[in-house]
N, C-alpha and C positions, 0 to 999 in steps of 0.2 A: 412637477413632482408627482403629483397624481397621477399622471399618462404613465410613472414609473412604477409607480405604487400596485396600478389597475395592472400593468403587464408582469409584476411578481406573483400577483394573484392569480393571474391566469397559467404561468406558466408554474409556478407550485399546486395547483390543482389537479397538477396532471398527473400527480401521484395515486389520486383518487383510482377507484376504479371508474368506465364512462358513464354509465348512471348518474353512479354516487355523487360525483363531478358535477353532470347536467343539474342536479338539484342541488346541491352548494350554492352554484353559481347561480340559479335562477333564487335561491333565497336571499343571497345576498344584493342582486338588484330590485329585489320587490321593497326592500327592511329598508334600503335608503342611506346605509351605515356610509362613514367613510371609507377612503381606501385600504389607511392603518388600519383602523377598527377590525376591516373586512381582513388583512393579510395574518393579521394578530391570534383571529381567530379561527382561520382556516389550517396556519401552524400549529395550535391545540388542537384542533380534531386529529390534524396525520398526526400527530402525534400522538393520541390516543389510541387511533386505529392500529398504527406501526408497533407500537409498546410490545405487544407477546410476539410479533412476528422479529422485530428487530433482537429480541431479550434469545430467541431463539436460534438466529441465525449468528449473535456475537459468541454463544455458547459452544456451536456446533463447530466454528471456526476457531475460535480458543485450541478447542478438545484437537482438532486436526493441526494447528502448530504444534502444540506440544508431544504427539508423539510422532511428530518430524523430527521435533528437538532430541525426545527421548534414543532415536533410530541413529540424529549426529552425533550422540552425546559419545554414543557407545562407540564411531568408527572417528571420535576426537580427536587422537592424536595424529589419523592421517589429513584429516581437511586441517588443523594447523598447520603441517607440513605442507599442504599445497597451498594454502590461503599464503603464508611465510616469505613464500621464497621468491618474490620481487623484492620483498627489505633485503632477504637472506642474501642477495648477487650484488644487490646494490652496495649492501657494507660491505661486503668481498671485494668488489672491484673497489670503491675508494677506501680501501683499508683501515675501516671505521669499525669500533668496539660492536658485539654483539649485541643486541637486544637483553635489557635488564628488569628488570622488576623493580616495586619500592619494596615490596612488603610480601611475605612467603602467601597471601591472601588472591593475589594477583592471579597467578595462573589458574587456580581454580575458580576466580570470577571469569576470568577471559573463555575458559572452554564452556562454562556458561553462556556467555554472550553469543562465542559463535555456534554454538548447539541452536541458537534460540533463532539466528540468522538465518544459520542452513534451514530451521526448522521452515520458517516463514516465505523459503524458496521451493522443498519440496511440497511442502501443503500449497501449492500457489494455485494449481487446478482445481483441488477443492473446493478452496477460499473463492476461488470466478465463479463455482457455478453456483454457491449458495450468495455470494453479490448480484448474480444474474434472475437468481428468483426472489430478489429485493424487491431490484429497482430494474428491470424489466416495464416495458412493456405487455400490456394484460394480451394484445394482440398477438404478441411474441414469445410470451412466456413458456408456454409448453411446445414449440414447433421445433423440433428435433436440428433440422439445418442450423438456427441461430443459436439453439444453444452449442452445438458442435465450437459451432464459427466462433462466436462468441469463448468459449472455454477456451479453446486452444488461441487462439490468437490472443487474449490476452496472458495467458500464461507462458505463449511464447517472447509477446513483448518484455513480460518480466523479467525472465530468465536472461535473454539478450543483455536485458541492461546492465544486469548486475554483471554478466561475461564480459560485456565491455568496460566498466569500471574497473573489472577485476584484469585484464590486458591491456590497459591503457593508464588510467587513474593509478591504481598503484604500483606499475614501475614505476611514473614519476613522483608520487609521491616524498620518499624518500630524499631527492636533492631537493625536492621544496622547504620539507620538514627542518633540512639541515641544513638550509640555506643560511640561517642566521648565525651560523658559527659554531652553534653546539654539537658538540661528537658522540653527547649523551642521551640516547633517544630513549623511551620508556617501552614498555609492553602497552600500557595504557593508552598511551600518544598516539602510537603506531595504530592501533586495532578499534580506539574510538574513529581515528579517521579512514581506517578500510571500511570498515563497518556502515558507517554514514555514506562513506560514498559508493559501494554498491546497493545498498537498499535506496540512498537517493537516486543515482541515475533508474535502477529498476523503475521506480516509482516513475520519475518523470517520462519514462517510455509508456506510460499506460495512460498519456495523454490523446492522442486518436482514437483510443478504447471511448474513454470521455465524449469524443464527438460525436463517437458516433452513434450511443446512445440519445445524447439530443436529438442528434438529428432522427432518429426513431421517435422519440419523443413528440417531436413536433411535428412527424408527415404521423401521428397517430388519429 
């Protein structure tokens, strides 16, 4: 447990910058602390440290989806129209009622939702390079190449993923949906589960983004 403990502390220190790091860690092996003790409190300093830098970058990143959002809000009723029309062919073809609402509340939460989606797809270069002067490496932080690399490829992988959920996940969705018999699909139904599944597959393609920061991380 300790051998785990001493290697969370090591590799969460790495947040520090190398300095700051080399003396943490040289405090914490003079003091004698335990390993908990030692991880417990290495967590409240990045945390301290990070506090205006993180308060800063959630702000900046906020401000950049919403006038994503704001830019889908306004060309709404064509990305419903495109986002749509895998349900729209699939109820054509098995000659199944249209898309219904509960309550006249509906549509206007829904162009909400996907204003807020698209938003979180076109801010997506933004949102990488202010992630990238997070949680960066200090070695890496300003060197032009990595940030390029880094921007674009992650915001390529995002875009992919959501493009293939949105070519693949929801055409089939709909014989999933209506797999149990019912002929009566919602707007809700429909667009919580489009929704989730291109922002989840996005997300899960920004998993080699993830390694490969480690592994910067770790030859640092």
């Amino acid at each position: 447990m300790n051998r785990i403990l001493f290697w969370l502390v090591d590799s969460v220190s790495r947040c520090l910058e190398p300095n700051e790091r080399d003396a943490v860690l040289g405090d914490f092996a003079e003091s004698g602390n335990r390993p908990g003790r030692a991880l417990r409190d290495l967590l409240g300093l990045i945390v301290r440290r990070r506090a205006a830098l993180w308060g800063g970058w959630l702000l900046r990143t906020l401000l950049a989806i919403m006038i994503g959002a704001g830019v889908s809000f306004y060309f709404r009723n064509t990305i419903y129209a495109l986002l749509a029309s895998p349900m729209t062919r699939t109820l054509r073809t098995l000659r199944l009622p249209r898309l219904v609402y509960a309550n006249p509340v509906d549509p206007f939460i829904l162009y909400l939702k996907l204003s807020m989606m698209t938003g979180v797809f076109l801010a997506s270069p933004f949102v990488s390079w202010q992630f990238w002067s997070l949680v960066s490496p200090c070695r890496y932080r300003h060197q032009f190449r990595h940030v390029c690399f880094f921007v674009t490829f992650t915001s390529a992988l995002f875009l992919a993923g959501g493009f293939l959920a949105y070519k693949l996940a929801l055409p089939a969705a709909p014989r999933f949906l209506l797999s149990s018999g019912s002929h009566m699909v919602t707007l809700n139904e429909w667009w919580d589960f489009a929704i989730l599944a291109m922002v989840g597959v996005a997300v899960i393609f920004e998993l080699p983004v993830l390694f490969w920061l480690v592994y910067l991380k770790r030859a640092e």
